[in-house]
N, C-alpha and C positions, 0 to 999 in steps of 0.2 A: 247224857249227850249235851256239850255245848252245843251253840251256836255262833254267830258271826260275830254280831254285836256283843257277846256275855264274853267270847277270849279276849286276850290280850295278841292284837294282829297286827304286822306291816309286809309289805310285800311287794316284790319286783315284778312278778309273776301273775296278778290279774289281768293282764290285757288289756289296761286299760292307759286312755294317750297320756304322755308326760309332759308338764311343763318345766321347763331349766331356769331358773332365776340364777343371773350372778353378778353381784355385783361389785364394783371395782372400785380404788382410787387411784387415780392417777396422779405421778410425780409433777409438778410445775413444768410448764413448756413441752411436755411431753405428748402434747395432743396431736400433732400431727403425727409425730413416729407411731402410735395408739394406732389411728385409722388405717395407714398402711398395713401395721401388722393384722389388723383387724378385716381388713378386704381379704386377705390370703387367707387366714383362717376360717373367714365366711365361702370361699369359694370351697374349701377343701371341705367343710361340712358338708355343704349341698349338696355332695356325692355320696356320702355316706347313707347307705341302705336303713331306713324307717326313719330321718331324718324329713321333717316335714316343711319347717319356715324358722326363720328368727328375727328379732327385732333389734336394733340398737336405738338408746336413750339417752339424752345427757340432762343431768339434771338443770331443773331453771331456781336455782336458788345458791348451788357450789358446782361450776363448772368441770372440778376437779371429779365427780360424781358421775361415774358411769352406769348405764343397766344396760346386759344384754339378756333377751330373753330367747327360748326356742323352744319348739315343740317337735313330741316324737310320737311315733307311733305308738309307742310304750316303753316300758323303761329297758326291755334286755338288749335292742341295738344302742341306746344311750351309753347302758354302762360297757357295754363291748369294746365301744370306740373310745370310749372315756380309761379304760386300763391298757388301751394299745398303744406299744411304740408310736405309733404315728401320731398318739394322740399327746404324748410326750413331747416328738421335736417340734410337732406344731405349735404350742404353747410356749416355750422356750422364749422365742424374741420377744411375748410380753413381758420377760423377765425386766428388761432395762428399762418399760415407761409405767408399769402398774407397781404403785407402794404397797395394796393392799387386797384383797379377792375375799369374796364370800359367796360359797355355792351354794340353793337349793334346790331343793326338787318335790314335785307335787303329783299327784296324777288327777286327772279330772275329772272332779263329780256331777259339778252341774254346769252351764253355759245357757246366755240368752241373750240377745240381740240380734242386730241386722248383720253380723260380720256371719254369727254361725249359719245362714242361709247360701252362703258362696261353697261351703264346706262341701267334698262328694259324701253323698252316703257313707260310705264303711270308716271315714273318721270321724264321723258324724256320730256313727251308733258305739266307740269307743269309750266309751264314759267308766269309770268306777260305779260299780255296781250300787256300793251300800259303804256311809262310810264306817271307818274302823276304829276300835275301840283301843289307845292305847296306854300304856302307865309312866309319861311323864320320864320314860330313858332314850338315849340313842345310843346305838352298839357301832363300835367300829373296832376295826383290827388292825394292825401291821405285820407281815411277814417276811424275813428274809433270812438266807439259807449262811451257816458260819463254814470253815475250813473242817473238813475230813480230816479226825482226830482231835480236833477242839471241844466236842462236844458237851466232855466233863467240867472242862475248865469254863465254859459259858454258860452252862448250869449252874452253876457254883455261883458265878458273880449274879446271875441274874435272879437267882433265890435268895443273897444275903443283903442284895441293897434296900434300905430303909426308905420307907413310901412317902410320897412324895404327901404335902397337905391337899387332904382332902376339898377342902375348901376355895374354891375358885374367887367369887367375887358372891355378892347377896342371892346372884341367882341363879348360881350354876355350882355344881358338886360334881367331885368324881366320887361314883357309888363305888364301883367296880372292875380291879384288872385281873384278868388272869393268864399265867404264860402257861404254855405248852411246846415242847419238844417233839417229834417225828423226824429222829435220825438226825441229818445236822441243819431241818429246818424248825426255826423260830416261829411261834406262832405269839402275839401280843395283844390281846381282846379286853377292850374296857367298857364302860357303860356309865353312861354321862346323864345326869339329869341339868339342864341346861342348853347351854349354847358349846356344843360340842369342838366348835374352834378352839375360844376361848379358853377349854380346859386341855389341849392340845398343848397350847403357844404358853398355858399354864405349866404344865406337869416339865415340857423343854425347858424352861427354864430355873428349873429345882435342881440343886445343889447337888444334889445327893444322884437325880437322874441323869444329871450330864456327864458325872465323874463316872456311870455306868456306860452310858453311850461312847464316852475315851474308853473305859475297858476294854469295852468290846470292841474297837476299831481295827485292833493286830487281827481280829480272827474272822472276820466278815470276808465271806468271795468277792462283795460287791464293794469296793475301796469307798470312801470317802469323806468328806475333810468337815466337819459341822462349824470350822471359824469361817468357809467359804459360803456363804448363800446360796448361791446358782447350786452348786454340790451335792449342801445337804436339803433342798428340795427337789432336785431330782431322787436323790434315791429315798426320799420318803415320799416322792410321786409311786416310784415304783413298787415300792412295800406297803402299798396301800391294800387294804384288804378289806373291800366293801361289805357289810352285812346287807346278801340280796332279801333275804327271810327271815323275818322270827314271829313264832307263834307261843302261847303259853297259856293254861288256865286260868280265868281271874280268880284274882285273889289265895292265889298257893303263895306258901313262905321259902323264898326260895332256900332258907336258911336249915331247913327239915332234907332237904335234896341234896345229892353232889354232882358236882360240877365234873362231865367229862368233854373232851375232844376228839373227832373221829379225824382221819385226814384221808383223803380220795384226789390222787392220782389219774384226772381226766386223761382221755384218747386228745390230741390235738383237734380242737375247735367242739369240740362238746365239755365243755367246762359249765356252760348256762343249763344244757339240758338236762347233767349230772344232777345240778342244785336244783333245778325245779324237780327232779325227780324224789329229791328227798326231802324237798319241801311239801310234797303235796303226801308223804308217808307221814311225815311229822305233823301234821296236820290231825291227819285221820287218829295219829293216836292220842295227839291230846282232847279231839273229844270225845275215844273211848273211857269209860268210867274206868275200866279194868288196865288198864296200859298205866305200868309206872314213870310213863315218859311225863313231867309235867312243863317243860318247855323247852326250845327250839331254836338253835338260831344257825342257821347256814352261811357263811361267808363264801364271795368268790370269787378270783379273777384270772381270767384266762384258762388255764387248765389245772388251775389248783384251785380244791374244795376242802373246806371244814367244817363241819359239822358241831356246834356245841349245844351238849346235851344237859340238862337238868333232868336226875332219875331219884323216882325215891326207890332205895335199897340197890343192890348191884346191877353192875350193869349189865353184866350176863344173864339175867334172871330170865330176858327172853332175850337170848343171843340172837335171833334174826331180827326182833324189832329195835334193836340198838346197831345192827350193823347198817338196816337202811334196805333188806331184803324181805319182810315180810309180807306178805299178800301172794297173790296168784301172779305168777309171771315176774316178779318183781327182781328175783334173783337174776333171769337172763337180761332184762331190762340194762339193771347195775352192770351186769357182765362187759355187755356191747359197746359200754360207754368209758369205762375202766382203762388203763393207758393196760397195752399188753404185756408191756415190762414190769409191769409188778407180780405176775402170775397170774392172777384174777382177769384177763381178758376177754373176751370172745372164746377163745378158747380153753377157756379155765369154766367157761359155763356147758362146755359139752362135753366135757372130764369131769362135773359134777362138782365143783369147787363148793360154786356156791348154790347149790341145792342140796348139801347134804347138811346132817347136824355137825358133823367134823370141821367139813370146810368152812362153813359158815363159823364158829367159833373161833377157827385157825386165823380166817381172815379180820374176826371182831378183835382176838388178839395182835394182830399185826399193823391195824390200822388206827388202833386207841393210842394214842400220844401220850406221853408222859407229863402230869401235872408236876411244873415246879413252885408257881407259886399260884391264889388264891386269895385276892386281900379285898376284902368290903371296906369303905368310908374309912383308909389309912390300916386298918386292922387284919392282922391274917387271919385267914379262915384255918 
């Protein structure tokens, strides 16, 4: 049995309050149109549910130099608001006065002063428990769905293009991409040791990945134009694909395991509870000694969830603890929460779907994505 401290841990899902750091540059002369858009945006947050306070900052040294900060009740109404339309048109008119953005995010461990005395009680006692133990990567994904019947043909391109240089700048690397397929959506998951922008605005501008981004343009549902700016940041706003969860064993090789994909098909507006749901399984099994699960990571926004799995040996070896159903109750749990259009609904868990050994397997096979490609530091797996 692990512990807290001894895995490898991050998480959307402790409870515990958020702080948002972002920081901005702004164009020349751009400061006024800045604060305008920046009153509306502040008004339209302050509505927004577990939405707590924010700050604005101009630096005293490059006026061009903005901070805004804000706090949340915890991270799952943050990133809620953060993958919604609204939160798309709202950000838009920063487009024409900010050159440049940098978002983070924290959750809070400790606090001391005279400010946290004003605080009520219950945001008060919101702190991060214990902090976490992590290995020096950040995981992030992009997703987005191609034309019905293209499928082969975007497979194709997207397994033969040559990887981009691993190497970013002295202190940022890309370790690791991996694509996956589920029908005609795209799933893109890489892992960054660094400064995960950086190798972002790095990998976009490789030769070899831009001539794959024009490939793929004829066969995308979502049009759009990568010489346009405005364009191709929106729809890489909206193919964004947060990692809410990942857990892993310290010190396993990930190189001994392989690498799968699950994909879950949330009910509208249970997409967050889906993934904490399998976050808190995947948990339990990487600090079973006996579960060949050795690490975890959950991506999710909106009503779509994916699951990536590191197993040693197949993946079916225990079909319910790879589909995300194992434990007591766990199957109707998954059921209730499941979009009903995929079979597996609410009413696929009183048909026995998914408490049987059949359904359960039927479902592991229909919900594992196709790996197409697989590449550590430039190299395929």
């Amino acid at each position: 049995m692990t512990t807290l401290s001894e895995r490898i841990s991050q998480s959307a899902f402790d409870g515990s309050r958020l702080r948002v750091v972002l920081l901005l540059d702004l164009y020349d002369g751009a400061q006024n149109q800045f604060l305008q858009v920046y009153e509306d945006l502040r008004k339209q947050v302050s509505s927004v549910p577990g939405h707590i306070s924010d700050e604005l900052c101009q630096s005293i040294e490059n006026p061009s130099q903005w901070l805004i900060t804000s706090e949340w009740e915890s991270a799952p109404p943050f990133l809620a608001w953060l993958n919604s339309e609204e939160h798309v048109r709202s950000v838009e008119p920063l487009h024409g006065c900010v050159r440049d953005t940098r978002s983070l995010r924290f959750s809070v461990l400790q606090e001391s002063g005279k400010a946290v005395v004003d605080l009520p009680l219950p945001v008060k006692g919101r702190l991060q428990t214990a902090p976490r133990r992590g290995d020096g990567l950040v995981r992030h994904a992009l997703t987005f769905t191609v034309k019905p019947g293209s499928e082969a043909v975007v497979a194709k391109l997207m397994a033969g293009y040559a990887s981009p240089q691993a190497q970013v700048d002295e202190s940022t690397w890309l370790r690791r991409t991996s694509l996956f397929m589920h029908g005609n959506r795209v799933v893109r998951a890489i892992e960054v040791e660094g400064d995960l922008l950086a190798a972002l605005r790095h990998v976009a501008r490789q030769p070899e990945v831009r001539a794959l981004e024009e490939a793929l343009n004829p066969y995308l549902e979502q049009s759009r134009d990568l010489d346009d700016p405005a364009s191709a940041r929106v729809f890489f706003t909206r193919a964004a694909l947060p990692a809410v969860h990942h857990v892993a064993a310290a010190g396993y090789e990930s190189e001994a395991v392989g690498r799968h994909a699950l994909f879950y098909s949330a009910k509208a507006g249970c997409g967050m509870a889906l993934a904490r749901l399998l976050a808190g399984q995947d948990e339990a099994a990487v600090d079973d000694l006996t579960s060949p699960v050795e690490g975890s990571t959950v991506f999710q926004r909106d009503d779509v969830v994916v699951r990536l799995l590191d197993v040693r040996g197949p993946l079916d070896a225990r079909p319910a603890l790879a589909a995300g159903v194992e434990g007591d109750r766990k199957a109707a749990v998954l059921a209730r929460l499941l979009d009903d259009g995929d079979g597996y609904g609410s009413s696929g868990a009183e048909d026995g779907l998914l408490t049987t050994d059949l359904g359960i397997s039927r479902f592991l096979a229909r919900s594992t994505m196709r790996r197409i490609t697989d590449r550590r530091a430039g190299a395929e797996v």
